[in-house]
N, C-alpha and C positions, 0 to 999 in steps of 0.2 A: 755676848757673841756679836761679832760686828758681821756687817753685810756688807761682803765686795763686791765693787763695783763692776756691773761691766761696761767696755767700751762704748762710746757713743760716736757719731759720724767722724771717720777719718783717724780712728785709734785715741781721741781724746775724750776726756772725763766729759760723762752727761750734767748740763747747766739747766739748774730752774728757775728761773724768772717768776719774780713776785711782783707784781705792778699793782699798785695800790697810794689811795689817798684817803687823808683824815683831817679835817678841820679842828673838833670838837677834840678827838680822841679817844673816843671809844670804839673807832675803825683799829686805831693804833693800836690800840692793846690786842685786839684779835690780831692784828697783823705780829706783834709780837709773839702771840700762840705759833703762827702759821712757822713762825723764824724759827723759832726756839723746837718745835717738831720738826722740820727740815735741818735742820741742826745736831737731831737728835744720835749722840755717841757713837748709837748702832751700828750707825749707818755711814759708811765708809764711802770715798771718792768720787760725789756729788758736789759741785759746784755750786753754790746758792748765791745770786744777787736780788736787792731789793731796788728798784727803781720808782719813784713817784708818779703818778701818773700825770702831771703835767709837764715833767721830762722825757718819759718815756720816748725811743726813738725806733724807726722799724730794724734797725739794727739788734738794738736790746730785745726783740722778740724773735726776729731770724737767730741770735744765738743761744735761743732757750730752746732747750728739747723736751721742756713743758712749761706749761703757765701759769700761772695761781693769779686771780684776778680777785682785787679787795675793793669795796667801797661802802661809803654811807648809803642811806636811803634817803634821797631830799628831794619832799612833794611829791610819794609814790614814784620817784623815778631814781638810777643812778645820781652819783655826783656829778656836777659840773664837769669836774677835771677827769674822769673815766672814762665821759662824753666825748671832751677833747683830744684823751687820746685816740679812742677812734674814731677820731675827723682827722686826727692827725695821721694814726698808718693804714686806715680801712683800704684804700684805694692802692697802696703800694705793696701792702703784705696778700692783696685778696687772691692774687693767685699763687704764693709763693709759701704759703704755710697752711696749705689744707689737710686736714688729717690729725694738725697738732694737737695733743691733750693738755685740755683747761681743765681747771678748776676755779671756785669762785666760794667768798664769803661776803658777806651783805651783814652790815648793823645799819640794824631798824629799829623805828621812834615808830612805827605804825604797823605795818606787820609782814613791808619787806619783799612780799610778793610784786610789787609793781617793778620793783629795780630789778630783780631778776628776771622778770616779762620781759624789759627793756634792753637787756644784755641779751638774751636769747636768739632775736634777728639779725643783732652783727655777730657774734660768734659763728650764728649758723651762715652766715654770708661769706664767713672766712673759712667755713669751711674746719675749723675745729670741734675736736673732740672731746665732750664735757666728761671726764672719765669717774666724777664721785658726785656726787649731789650738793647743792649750795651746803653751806654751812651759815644759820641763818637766827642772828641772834635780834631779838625783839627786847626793848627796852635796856635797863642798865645790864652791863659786861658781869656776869656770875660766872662762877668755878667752871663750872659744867660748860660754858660755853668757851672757857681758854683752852678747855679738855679738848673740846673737838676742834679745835683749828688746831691747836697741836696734834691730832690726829691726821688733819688733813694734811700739814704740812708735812709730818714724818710719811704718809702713804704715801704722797706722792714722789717723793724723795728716795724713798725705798723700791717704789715703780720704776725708777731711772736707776736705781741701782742694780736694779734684777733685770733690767732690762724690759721689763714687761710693761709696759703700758703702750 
């Protein structure tokens, strides 16, 4: 059964926005979970982009009508470049995308909870809406863990399809 879309601002198709970075690559492959459930058959007239987070631009998040945020864990904190991006659009998006729902996954070499700490005070500064809980994979990338970022990415993709989130 596929999930119609419904309309997003101004009669066009709802966009998800993935912003994310991977060094190593075991960010990557969750992020390819997130793709591959956003992606998912089902789920009908959902626009999906992936942008890096040291490109990212506040443009690419003004036209998400939600956000899926990825990164490493490095030294109990976020990535470098997830950092950058919000030094990059904190200041130009903080009043103009309040309300928006995120989501976020975190691979962790320790146990993850600090990067998510870390993201917590600039989302909650922007004023968005964390609408599912981390997805929060500690040590090497298992089944079980591509299971649930494909779940994140199809829920929230299906959220923009239903319109509900």
């Amino acid at each position: 059964m596929t999930i119609p879309a419904t309309r997003g601002r101004i009669g066009r198709m709802p966009h998800l926005v993935v912003v994310s970075h991977s060094k190593t690559g075991g960010t990557k492959q969750m992020l390819e979970g997130v793709l591959a459930g956003a992606h998912d058959p089902s789920i009908d007239g959902v626009e999906v982009s992936q942008v890096d987070a040291l490109n990212a631009t506040p443009a690419d998040i003004r036209s998400g009508d939600a956000i899926i945020l990825g990164t490493p864990e490095n030294f109990g904190y976020m990535s470098g470049a997830l950092k950058h991006f919000f030094d990059s659009v904190f200041h130009e998006l903080e009043h103009t995308t309040r309300g928006k729902p995120f989501a976020l996954f975190v691979k962790a070499g320790n146990d993850g909870h600090g990067a998510i700490r870390t993201i917590e005070p600039l989302t909650n500064g922007l004023g968005w809406r964390q609408v599912m809980p981390p997805v929060l994979c500690v040590g090497d990338v298992e089944r079980q863990d591509l299971d649930a970022c494909y779940e994140l990415g199809a829920a929230i993709a299906a959220g923009l399809a239903y319109g509900g989130l």
